[in-house]
Biopython code that builds the backbone (N, CA, C, O; Angstrom):
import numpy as np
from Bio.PDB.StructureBuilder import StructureBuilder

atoms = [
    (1, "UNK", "N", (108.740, 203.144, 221.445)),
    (1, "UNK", "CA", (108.822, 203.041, 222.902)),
    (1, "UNK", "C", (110.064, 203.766, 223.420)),
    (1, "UNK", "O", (110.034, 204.481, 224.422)),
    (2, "UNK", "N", (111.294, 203.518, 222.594)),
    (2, "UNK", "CA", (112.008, 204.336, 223.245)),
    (2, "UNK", "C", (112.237, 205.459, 223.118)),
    (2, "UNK", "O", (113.058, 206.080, 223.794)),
    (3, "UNK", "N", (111.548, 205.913, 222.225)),
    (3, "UNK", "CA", (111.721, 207.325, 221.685)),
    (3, "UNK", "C", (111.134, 208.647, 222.723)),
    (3, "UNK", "O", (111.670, 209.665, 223.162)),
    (4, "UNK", "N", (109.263, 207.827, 222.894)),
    (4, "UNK", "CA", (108.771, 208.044, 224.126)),
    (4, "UNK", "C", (109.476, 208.071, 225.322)),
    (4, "UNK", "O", (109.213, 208.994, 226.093)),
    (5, "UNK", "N", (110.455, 207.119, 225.693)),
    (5, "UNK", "CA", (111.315, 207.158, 226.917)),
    (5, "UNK", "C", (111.488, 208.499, 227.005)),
    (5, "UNK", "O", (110.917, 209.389, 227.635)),
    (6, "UNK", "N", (112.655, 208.447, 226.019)),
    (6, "UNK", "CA", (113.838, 209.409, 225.650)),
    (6, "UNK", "C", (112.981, 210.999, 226.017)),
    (6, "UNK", "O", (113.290, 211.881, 226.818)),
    (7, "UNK", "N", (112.224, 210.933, 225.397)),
    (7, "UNK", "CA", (111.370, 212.323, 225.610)),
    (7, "UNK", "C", (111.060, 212.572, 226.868)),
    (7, "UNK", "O", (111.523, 213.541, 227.469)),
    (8, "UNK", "N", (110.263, 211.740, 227.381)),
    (8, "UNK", "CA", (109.686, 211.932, 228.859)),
    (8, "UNK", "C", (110.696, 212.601, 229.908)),
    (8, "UNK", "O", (110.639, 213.642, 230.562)),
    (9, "UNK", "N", (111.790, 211.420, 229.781)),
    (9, "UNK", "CA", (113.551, 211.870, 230.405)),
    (9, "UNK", "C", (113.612, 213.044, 229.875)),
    (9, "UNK", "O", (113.645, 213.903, 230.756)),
    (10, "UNK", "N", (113.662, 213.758, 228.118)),
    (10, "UNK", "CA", (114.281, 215.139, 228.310)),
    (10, "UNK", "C", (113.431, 215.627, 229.390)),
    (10, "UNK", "O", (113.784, 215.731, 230.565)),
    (11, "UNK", "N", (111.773, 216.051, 228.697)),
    (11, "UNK", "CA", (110.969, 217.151, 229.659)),
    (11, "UNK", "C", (111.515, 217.098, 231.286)),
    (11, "UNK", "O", (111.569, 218.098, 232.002)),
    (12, "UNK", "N", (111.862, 215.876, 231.666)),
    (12, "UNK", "CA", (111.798, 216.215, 233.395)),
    (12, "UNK", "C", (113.315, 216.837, 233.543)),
    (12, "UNK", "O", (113.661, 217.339, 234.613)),
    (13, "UNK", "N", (114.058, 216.786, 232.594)),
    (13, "UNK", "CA", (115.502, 217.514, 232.915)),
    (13, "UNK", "C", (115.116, 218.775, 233.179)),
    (13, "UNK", "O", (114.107, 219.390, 232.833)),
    (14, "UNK", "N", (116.383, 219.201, 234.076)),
    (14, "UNK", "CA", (116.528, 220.799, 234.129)),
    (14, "UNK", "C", (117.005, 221.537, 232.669)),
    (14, "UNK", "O", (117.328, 220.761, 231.769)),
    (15, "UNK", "N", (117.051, 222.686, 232.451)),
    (15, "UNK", "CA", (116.849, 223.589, 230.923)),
    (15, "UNK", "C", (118.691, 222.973, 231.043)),
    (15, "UNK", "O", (119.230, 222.069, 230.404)),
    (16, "UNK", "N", (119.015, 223.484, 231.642)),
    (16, "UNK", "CA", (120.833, 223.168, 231.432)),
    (16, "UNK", "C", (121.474, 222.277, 231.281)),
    (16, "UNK", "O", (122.592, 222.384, 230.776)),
    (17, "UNK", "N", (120.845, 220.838, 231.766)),
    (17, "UNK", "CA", (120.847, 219.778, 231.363)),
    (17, "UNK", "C", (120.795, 218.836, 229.925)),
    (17, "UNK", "O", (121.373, 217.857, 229.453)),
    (18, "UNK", "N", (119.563, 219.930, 229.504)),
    (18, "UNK", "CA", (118.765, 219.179, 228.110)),
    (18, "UNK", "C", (119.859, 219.992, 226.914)),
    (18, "UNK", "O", (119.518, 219.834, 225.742)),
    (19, "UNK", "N", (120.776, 220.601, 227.094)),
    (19, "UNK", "CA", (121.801, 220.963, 225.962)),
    (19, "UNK", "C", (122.564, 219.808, 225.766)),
    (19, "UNK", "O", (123.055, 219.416, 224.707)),
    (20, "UNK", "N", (122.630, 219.225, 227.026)),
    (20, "UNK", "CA", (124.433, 218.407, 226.765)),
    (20, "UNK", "C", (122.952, 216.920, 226.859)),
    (20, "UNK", "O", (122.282, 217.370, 225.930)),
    (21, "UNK", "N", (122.642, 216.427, 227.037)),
    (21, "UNK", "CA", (121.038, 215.309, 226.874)),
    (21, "UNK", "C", (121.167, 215.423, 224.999)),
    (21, "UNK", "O", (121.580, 214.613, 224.169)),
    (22, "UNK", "N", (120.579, 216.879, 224.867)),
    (22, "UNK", "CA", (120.475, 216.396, 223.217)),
    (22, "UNK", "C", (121.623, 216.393, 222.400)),
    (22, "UNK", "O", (121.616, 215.873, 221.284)),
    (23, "UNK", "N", (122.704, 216.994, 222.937)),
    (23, "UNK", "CA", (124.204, 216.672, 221.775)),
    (23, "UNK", "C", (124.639, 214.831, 222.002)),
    (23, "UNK", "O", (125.429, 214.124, 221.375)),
    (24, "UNK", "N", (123.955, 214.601, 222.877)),
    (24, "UNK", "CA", (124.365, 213.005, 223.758)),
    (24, "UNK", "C", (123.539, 212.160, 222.788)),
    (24, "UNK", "O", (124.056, 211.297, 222.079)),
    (25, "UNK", "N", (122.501, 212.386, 222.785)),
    (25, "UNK", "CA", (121.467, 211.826, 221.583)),
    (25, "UNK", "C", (121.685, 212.039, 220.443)),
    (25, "UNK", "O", (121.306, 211.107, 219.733)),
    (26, "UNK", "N", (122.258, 213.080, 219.764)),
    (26, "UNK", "CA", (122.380, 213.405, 218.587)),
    (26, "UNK", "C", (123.631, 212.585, 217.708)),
    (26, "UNK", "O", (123.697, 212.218, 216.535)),
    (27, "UNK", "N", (124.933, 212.454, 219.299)),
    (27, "UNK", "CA", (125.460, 211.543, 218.665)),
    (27, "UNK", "C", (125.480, 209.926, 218.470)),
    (27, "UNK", "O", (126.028, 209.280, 217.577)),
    (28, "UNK", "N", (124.687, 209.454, 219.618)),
    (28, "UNK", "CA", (124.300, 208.057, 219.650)),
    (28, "UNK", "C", (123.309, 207.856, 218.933)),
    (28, "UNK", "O", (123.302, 206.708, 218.489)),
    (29, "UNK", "N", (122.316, 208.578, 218.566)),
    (29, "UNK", "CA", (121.218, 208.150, 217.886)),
    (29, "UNK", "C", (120.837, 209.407, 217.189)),
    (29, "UNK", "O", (119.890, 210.180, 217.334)),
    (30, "UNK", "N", (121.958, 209.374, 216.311)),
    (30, "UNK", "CA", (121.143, 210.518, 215.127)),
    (30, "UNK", "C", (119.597, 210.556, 214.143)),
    (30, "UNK", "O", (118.754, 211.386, 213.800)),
    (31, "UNK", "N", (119.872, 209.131, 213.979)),
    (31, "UNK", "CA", (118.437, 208.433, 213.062)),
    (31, "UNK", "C", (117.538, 208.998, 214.100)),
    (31, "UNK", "O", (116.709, 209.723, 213.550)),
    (32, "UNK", "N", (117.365, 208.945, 215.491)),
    (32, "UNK", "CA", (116.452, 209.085, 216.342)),
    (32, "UNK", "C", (115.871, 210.153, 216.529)),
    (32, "UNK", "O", (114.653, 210.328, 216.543)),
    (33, "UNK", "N", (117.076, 211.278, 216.751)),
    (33, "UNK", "CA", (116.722, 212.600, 216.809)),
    (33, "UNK", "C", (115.855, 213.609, 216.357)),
    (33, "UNK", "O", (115.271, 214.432, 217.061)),
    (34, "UNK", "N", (115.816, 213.507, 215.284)),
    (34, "UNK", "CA", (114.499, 214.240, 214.746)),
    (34, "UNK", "C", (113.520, 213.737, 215.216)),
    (34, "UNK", "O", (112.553, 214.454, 215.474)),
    (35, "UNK", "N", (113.495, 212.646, 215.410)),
    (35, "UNK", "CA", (112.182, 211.885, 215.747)),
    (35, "UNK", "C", (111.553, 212.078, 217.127)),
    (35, "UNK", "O", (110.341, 212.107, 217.338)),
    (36, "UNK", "N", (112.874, 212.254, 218.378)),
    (36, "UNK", "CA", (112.620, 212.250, 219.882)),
    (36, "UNK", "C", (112.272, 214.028, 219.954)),
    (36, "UNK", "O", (111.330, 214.361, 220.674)),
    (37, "UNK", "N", (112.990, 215.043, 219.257)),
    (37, "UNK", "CA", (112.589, 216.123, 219.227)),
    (37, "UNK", "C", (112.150, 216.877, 218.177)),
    (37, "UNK", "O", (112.198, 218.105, 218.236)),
    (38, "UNK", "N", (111.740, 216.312, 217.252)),
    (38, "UNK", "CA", (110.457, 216.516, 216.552)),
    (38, "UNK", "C", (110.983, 218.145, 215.697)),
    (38, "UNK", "O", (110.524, 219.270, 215.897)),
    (39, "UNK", "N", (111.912, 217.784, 214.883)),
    (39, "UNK", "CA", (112.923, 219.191, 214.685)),
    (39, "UNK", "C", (112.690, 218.774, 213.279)),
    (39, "UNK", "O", (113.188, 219.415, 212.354)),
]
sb = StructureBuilder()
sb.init_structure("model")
sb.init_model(0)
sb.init_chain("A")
sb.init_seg("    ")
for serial, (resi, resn, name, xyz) in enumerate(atoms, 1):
    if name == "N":
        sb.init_residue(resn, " ", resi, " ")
    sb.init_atom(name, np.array(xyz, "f"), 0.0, 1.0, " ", f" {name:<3s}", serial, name[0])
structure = sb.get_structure()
């Protein structure tokens, strides 16, 4: 569920936004990351 969140929130960001969004995620929720962007 939250992963889904997390995603939905990136797509509606602006492109310039979603750089500093995924270093923000990457450090709060590294376990997550691969998972919310599928990398």
């Amino acid at each position: 569920q939250k992963i889904i969140r997390k995603r939905y929130y990136y797509n509606k960001l602006p492109d310039d936004k979603k750089i500093k969004y995924k270093e923000n995620v990457q450090k709060q929720y590294p376990d997550l990351f691969n998972q919310i962007f599928n990398i």
